[in-house]
N, C-alpha and C positions, 0 to 999 in steps of 0.2 A: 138682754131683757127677755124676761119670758112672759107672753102670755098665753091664760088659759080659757076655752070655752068646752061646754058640752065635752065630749070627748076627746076633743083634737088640747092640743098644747104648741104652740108657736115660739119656735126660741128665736132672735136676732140679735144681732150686734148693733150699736147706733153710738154715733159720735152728738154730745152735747156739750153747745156752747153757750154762754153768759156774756153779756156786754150790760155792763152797771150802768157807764154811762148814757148809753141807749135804751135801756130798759127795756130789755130782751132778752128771748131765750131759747134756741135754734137747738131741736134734733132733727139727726138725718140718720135715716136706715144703713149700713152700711154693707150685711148680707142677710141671707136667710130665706123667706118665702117671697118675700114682695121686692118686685121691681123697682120700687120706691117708696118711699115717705120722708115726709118733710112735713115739722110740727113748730108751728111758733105762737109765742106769748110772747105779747107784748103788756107793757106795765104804762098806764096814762096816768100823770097827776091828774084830779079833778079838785078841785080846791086844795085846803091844807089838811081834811080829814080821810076824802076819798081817793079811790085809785078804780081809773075804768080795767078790764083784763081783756083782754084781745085774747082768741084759741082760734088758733087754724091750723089744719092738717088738711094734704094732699097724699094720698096711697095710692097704690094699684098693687093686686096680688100679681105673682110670673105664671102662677097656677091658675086655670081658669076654674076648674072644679072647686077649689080650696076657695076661689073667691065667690065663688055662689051660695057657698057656706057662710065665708067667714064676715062677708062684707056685711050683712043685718048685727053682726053681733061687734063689728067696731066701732060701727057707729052710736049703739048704746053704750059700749065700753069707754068712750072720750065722752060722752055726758057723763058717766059716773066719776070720772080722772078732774073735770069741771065743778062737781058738789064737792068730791073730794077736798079738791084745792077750797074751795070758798068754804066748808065747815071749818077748816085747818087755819085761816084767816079769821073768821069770826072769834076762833076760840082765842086767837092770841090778840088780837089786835080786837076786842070786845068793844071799845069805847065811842067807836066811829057809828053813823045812822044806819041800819040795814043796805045791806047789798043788795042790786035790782033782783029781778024773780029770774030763774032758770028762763022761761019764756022772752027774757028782754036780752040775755047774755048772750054774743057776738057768735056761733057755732057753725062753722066750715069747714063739709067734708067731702071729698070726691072718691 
């Protein structure tokens, strides 16, 4: 996975996993700049039209300079990965009542 900010660009490696019946969906960093990260969605029935989305991510960069940088802009960057997903939902799955507002949606990051 690559990502890119301002002038830096961040490549890493990351193992992701799926559990249907659990309704989940686990990455984990596996090298690159940061010590760690660990990303999960979770998928909640709420009736038979909705579905609540759980996002959580824990990082740390191993760089402490790189993380004085990079840390303001990952945190924007997993909001925008959060509208993403939810326009991407709306457009397919149209028929269901509006999804809650950005401001109500689950978002944890360290």
């Amino acid at each position: 996975m690559t990502v890119g900010f301002s002038i830096f660009e961040i490549g890493y490696t990351n193992c992701t996993s799926a559990d249907a019946v659990a309704r989940r969906i686990d990455v984990e960093a596996l090298d690159g700049p940061l010590r760690y990260l660990q990303a999960h969605w979770r998928f909640e029935p709420r009736g038979e039209a909705q579905t609540e989305l759980c996002f959580s991510v824990d990082y740390e960069f191993s760089n402490p300079v790189l993380a004085s940088v990079a840390e303001r802009v990952f945190a924007g960057m997993f909001s925008k990965i959060l509208n993403a997903f939810e326009q991407r939902a709306d457009h397919l799955f149209r028929s269901g009542p509006c999804a809650p507002s950005s401001a109500q949606r689950p978002l944890t990051t360290s």
